[in-house]
C-alpha positions as CSV (number, residue, x, y, z in Angstrom):
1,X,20.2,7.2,-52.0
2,X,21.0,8.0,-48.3
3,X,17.6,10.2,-48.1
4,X,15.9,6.9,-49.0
5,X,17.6,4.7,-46.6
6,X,16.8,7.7,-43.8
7,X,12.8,7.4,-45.0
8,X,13.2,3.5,-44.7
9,X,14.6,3.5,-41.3
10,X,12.0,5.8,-39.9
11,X,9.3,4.0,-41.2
12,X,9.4,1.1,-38.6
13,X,9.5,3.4,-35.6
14,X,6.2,5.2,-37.2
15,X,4.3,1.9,-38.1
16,X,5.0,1.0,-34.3
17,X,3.8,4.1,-32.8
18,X,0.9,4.6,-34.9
19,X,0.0,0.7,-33.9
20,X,0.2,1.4,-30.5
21,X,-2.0,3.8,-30.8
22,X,-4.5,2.1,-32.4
23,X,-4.1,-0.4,-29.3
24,X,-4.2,1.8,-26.6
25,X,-7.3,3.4,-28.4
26,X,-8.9,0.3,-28.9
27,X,-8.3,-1.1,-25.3
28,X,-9.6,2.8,-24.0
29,X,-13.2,1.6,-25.7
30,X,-13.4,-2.0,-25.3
31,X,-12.0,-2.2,-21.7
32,X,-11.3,1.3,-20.2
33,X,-10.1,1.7,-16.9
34,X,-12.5,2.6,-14.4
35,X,-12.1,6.0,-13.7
36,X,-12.0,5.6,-9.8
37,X,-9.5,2.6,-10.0
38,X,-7.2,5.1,-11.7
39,X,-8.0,7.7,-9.1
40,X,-6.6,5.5,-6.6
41,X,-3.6,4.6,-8.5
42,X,-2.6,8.1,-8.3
43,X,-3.5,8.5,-4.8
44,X,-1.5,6.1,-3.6
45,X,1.6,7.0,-5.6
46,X,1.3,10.0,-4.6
47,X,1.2,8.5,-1.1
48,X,5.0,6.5,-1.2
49,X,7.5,7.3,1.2
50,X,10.8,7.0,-0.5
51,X,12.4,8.0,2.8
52,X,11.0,4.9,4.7
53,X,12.1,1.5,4.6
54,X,8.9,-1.1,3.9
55,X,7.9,-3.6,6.0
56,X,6.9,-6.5,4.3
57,X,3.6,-8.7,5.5
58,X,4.8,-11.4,7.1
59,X,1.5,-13.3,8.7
60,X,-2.0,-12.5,8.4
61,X,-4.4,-14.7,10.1
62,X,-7.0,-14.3,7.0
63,X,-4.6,-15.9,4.9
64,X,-4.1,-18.8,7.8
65,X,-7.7,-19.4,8.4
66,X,-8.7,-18.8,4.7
67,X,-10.8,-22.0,4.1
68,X,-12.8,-21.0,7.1
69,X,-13.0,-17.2,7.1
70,X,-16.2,-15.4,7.3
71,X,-15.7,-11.6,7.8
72,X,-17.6,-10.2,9.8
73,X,-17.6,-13.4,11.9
74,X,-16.2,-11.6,15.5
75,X,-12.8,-12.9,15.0
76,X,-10.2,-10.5,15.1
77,X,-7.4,-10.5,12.8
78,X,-3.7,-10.5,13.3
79,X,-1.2,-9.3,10.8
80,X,2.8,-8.8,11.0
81,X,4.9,-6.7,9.5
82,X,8.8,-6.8,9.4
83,X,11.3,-4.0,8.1
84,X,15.2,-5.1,9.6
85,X,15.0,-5.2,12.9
86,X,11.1,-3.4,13.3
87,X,8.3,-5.4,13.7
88,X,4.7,-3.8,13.7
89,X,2.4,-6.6,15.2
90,X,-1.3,-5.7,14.7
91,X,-5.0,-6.9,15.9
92,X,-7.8,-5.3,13.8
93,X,-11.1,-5.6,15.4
94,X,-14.0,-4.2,14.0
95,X,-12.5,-1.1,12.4
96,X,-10.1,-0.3,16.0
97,X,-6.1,-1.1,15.3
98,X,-4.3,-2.1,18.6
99,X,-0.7,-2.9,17.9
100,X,2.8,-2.9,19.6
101,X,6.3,-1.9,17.6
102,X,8.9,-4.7,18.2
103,X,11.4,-3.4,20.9
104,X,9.6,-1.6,23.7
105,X,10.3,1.7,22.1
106,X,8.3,4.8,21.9
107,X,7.2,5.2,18.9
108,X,5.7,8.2,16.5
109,X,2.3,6.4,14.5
110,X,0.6,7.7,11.3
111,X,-2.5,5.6,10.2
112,X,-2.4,6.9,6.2
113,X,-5.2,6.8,4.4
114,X,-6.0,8.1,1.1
115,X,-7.1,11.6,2.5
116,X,-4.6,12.0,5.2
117,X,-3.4,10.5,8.3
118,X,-4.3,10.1,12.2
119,X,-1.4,10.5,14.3
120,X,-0.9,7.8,17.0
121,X,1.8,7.8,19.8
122,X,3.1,4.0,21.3
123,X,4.0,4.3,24.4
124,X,7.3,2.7,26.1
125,X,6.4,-0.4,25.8
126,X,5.7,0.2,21.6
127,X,1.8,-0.6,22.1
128,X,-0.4,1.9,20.3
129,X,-4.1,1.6,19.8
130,X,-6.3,4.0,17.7
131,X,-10.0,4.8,18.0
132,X,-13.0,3.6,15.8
133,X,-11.6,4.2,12.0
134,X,-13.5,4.5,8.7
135,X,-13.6,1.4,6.5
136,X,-11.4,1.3,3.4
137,X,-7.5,1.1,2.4
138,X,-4.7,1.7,5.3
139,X,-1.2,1.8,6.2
140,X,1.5,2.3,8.7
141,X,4.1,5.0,9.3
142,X,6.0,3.8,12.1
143,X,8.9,6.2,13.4
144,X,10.6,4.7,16.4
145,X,12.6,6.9,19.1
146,X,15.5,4.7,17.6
147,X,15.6,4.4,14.0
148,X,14.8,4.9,10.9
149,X,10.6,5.2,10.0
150,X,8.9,2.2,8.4
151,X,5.7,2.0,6.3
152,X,3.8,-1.3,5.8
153,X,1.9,-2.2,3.1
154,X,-1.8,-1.4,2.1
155,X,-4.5,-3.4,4.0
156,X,-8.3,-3.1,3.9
157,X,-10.5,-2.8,7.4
């Protein structure tokens, strides 16, 4: 009698699993996930700092001037980000960053992108301005003189 209540109990956990399956497989052919989307999941995990605080977005001017945005339309945009007592201001023209670290301190800059980084130095007043950049996703490493490194989120020039 106790080998049939072992068979009973596993046969829950195998309907389940044999029903997820049948899910996933079914979602994998009606609604798979595009392949470069998945790509640039791993990418970007890949990419985390676990040894940097992040700095949240805290204003971006698209998100002010939303009813009336038109990229493309000359106007630059500003965007802050905030980790403790760092804040990374930033004005993206075009594809150029210029940008000053809260604090008038020197400052060590990585622009990450998916396939590496540009390193950028702010001076000793914390502004920092990078050259001509290619279009696509970005983010901030942001090591000040004095404390620990930051990273902001992802953005899109």
């Amino acid at each position: 009698m106790d080998d049939a209540m072992d068979g009973a109990m596993d046969d829950p956990m195998d309907g389940d699993m044999e029903l997820e399956e049948r899910l996933r497989a079914t979602a994998e052919r009606l609604d798979p996930v595009p392949a470069g989307l998945f790509e640039e999941a791993m990418l970007a995990y890949a990419l985390r700092s676990l040894d940097a605080e992040l700095a949240e977005l805290t204003f971006d001017s698209w998100e002010e001037l939303s009813a009336t945005r038109v990229r493309g339309g000359g106007r630059a945009r500003l965007l802050s980000f905030a980790a403790g007592e760092v804040v990374v201001e930033l004005e993206v023209t075009g594809r150029r960053l210029v940008g000053r670290v809260s604090g008038g301190t020197p400052a060590e800059i990585v622009v990450q992108r998916r396939d590496g980084g540009t390193p950028v130095r702010a001076d000793e007043l914390g502004r920092f301005t990078t050259g001509e950049l290619a279009p696509g996703p970005l983010r901030l490493r942001v090591s000040p003189d004095r404390g620990g490194p930051v990273v902001t989120t992802w953005i899109l020039i």
